[in-house]
N, C-alpha and C positions, 0 to 999 in steps of 0.2 A: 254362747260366747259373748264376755263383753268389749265394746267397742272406744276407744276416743280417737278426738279430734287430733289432725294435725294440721299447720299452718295455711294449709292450704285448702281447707276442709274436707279431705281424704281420711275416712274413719276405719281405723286399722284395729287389730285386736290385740287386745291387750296382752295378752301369749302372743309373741314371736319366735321361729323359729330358726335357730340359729344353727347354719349349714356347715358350721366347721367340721361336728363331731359325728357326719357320717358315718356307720359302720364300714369297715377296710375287711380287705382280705388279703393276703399276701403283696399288700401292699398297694391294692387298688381299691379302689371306694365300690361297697357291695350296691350296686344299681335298682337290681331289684326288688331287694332288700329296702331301701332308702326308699324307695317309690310308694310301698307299701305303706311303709309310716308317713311321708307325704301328703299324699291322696286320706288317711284318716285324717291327717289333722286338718288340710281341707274341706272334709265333711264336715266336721268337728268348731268352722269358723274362722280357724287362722289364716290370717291373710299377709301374714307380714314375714316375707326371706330374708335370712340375712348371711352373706356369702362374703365373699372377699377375693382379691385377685390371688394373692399369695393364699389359700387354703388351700394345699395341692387337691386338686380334682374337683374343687367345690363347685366351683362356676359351673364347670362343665357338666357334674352332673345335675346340678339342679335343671340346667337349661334342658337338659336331655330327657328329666322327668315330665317338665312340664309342657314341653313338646309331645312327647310319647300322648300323652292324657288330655292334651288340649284344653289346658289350664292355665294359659296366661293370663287371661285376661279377666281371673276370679282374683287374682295377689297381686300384691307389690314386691317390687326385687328391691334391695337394697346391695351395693356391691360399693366396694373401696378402691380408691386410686392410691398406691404405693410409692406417695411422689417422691421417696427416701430412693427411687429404685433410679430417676429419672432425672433430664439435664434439661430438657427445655418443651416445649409446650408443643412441638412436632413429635416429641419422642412420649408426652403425654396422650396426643391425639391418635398414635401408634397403638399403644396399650388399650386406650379405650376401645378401638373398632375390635382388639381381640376378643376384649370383654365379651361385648357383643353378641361378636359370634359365638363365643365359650357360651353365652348365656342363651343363645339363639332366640334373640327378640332386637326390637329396633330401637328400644329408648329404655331406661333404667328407673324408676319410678324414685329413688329416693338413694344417693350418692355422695360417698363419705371421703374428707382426707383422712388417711388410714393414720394411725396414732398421733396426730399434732400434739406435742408435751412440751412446742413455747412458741412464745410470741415471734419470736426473731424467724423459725423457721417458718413462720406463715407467710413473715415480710419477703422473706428467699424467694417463695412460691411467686408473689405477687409482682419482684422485681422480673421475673420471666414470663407474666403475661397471663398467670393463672384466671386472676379475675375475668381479662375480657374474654377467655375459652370458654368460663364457664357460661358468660353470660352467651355465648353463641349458640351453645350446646340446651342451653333454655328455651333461648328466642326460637332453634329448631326440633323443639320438643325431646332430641334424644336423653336429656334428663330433665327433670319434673321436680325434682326437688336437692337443693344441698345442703352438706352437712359436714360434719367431720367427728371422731374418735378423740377418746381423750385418756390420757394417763398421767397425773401428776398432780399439781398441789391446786386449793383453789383459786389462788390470787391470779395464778397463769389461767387456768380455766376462765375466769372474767373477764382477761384480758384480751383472749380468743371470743369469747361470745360478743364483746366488745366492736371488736376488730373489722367484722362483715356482716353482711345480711343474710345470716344464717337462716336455712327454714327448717333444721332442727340439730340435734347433737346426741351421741351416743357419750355414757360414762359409766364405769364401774362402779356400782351403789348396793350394798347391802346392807341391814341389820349389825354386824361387824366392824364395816366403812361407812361407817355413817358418817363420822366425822372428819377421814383423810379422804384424800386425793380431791375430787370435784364435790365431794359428802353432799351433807343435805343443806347447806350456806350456798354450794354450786347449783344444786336444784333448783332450789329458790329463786335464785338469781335469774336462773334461765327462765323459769317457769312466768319471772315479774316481764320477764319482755316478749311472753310471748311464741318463745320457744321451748317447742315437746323435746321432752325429754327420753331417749329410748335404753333402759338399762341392758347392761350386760355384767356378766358373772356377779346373777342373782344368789348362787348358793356358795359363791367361791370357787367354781371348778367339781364342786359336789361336796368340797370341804366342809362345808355346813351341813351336810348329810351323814357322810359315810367317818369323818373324821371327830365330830363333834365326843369330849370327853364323858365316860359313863355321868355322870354328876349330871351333867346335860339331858343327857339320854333320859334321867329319871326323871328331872324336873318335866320335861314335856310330856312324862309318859303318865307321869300323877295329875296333871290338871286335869280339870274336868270336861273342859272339849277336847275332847278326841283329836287329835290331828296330825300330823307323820311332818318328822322336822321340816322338809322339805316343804308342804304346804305352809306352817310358818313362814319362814322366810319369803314365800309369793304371796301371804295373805297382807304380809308387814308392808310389802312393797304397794302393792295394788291399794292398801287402805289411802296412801296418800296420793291426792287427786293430779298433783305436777308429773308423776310416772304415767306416760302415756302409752309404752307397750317393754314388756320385759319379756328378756328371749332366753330361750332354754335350748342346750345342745342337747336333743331327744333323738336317742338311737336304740329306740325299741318301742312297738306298737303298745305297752302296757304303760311305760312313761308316754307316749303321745295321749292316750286313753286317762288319765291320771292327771297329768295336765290342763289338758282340755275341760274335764268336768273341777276342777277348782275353780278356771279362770270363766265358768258360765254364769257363777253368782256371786264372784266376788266384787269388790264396790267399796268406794272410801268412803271413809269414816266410817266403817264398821266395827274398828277396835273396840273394845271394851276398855277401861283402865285397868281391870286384872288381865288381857293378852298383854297391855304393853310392859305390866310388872313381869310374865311370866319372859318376853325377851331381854327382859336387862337381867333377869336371874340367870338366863343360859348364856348371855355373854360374859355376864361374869363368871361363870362356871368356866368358861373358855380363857377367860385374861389370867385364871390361876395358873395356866401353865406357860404362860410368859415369861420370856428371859427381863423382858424391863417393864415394871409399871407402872410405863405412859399411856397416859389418857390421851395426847396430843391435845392440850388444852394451848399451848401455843404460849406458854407463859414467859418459857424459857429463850423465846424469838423478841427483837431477830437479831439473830449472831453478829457481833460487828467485824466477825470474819469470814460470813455466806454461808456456815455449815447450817442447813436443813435440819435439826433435829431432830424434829417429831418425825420425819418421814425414814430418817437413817433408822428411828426404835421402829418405827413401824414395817418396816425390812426386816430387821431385824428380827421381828416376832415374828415376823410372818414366815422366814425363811425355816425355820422351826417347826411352824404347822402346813404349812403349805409345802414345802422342798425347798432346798437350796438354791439349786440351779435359775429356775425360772423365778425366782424372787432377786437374784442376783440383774439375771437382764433387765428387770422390773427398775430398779434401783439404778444401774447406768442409763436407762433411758428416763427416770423423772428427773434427776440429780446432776449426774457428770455428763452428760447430752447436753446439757443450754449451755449459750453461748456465757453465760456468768456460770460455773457450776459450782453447786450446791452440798458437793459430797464433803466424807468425813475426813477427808486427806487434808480440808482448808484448816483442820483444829489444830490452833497452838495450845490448848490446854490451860487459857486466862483463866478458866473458872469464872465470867461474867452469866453463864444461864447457871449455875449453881444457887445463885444469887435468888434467887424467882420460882426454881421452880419449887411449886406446893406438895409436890411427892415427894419431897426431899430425896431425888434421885443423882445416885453419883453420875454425874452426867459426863463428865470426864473419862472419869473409867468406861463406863460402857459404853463410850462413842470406840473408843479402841478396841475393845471388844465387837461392838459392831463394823468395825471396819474391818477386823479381821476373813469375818464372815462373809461381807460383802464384797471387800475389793482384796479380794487374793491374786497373786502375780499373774493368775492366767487371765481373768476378767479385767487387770491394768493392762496387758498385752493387748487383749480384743479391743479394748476401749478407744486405743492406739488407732486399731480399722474400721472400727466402725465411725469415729467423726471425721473421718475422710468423706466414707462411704454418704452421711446425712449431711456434710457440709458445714456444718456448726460451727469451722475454727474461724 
């Protein structure tokens, strides 16, 4: 297994394991089962958990493995504060000690606010006293490091890294996304100040595996290393040295096995210049089945009416490869969540990004079309409860 640093000089492995996608069974997360794969990746050098309060059963079961095994003190936990869920810093300090026990240890090695996607909502947090808990919960060792989640564009990302004395940050980054949401301009960013970088949905959800078009499939299958899409995508990641630990939902002893032996010799700057042509050939094999194609080159920004463009097509396509539904939540929580929001409802249809953009894409049109997709009456109805629910108005 290989190791980097983190802020604190805590050397963590570069596979993380990410506890959301325990195996279930009639609705309850298989124990045993989960332990099993556990305890190998353990063997195997991973040190790094990663759970969350809101993953039904997760806390508890990881706490309950690592209990059983008497392995706490080989990993790091990482778990998230749901402060979307929360009114004030008693009712934070509430949740945490449940944490706790859910996790059955006395301090949390490395603690995230669970999707922060803008500024304004960090400020919410701080006008209720987040900061000086956190600093309590430090100065009393029950957490060791913080952090927070991120979903959204990168200007907001910068503004959050920005914002506090982060000692590190979780973002969505792959091959794919390289260049929306927090991309690799957010990486960078983080990585110049100091702050590791911890990825999640390295393959998309497995979408980079299981969903990838034949065309794809052959490109990678004709090169002449050898390599199963899946390592792709972890080798892309790992080459570059700012990725400090990438987590994979492993729910089965042959993906822990599989895993583990990629991330024992991988190492940046190992690309070749034919790996990096062999992924811009499979991404583009992937952009041919796009409804719009945008690059997100940002030419088209910034709207002198707020609409987000490149991130409404990038919904947009994604909701196509990915599913509907969760590309939809996706989309009200980077967009129409901030307190400025950024959705396709702001279009009067001036036709000013027509003007710019170099794909010569009808951007009018397909903002309608993607709003179709995106905000259909039952997702404006929820939108309605949910910025109750995050406070945002």
């Amino acid at each position: 297994m290989q190791y980097r640093e983190m802020k604190d000089g805590t050397q963590v492995s570069i596979l993380g394991y990410g506890c959301m996608r325990f195996s279930s069974s009639g609705g309850r997360i298989d124990i045993d089962k989960a332990e099993k794969e556990v305890i190998l990746a353990i063997e195997n050098g991973v040190n790094y958990f990663d759970t969350a309060y809101i993953y039904n059963g997760s806390e508890e079961a990881l706490g309950t493995i690592l209990d059983r095994c008497h392995c706490r003190d080989k990993v790091n936990i990482a778990t998230k504060l749901p402060y979307y869920l929360l009114k004030n810093t008693t009712s934070v300090e509430k949740l945490f000690k449940e944490q706790l026990r859910r996790l059955r240890t006395d301090y949390v090695d490395f603690y995230l606010m669970h999707m922060l996607f803008d500024l304004n909502v960090w400020n919410r947090l701080k006008s209720i006293g987040i900061e000086d808990w956190i600093a309590e919960k430090k100065r009393t060792g029950e957490i060791r490091n913080i952090g927070f989640s991120f979903h959204g564009d990168t200007k907001t990302f910068k503004e959050l890294i920005d914002a506090y004395d982060w000692d590190f940050c979780q973002i969505q980054y792959n091959y794919l996304d390289e260049h929306t949401q927090a991309g690799r301009e957010g990486l960078l960013y983080a990585a110049g100040k100091r702050i590791p970088v911890i990825i999640m949905e390295p393959l998309r959800g497995g979408k980079l595996v299981d969903l990838l078009p034949d065309s794809a499939k052959e490109a990678i299958h004709d090169y002449p290393v050898k390599r199963t899409p899946a390592e792709w995508a972890f080798r892309w990641l790992w080459d570059q040295p700012e990725v400090t630990c990438v987590l994979s939902g492993m729910n089965s002893l042959d993906m822990v096995s599989e895993n583990t032996r990629i991330a024992s010799d991988a190492a940046a700057h190992t690309f070749t210049e034919a790996d990096h042509e062999l992924i811009k050939t499979v991404k583009a094999k992937i952009n041919q089945n796009l409804r719009v194609g945008c690059t997100g080159c940002g030419y088209c920004m910034p709207c002198p009416h707020g609409v987000d463009i490149p991130t409404a097509f990038r919904c947009y396509n994604k909701a196509h490869m990915d599913g509907r539904f969760s590309t939809i939540l996706e989309y009200i929580q980077v967009t129409s969540l901030r307190k400025d929001s950024s959705d396709v409802s702001k279009c009067i249809q001036c036709g000013a990004c027509e003007q710019h953009c170099p794909q010569h894409i009808q951007i009018r049109k397909e903002l309608q079309n993607a709003r179709k997709e995106l905000q259909p009456f039952y997702a404006r109805a929820a939108l309605k409860i949910v910025k109750k629910l995050v406070k945002t108005k």
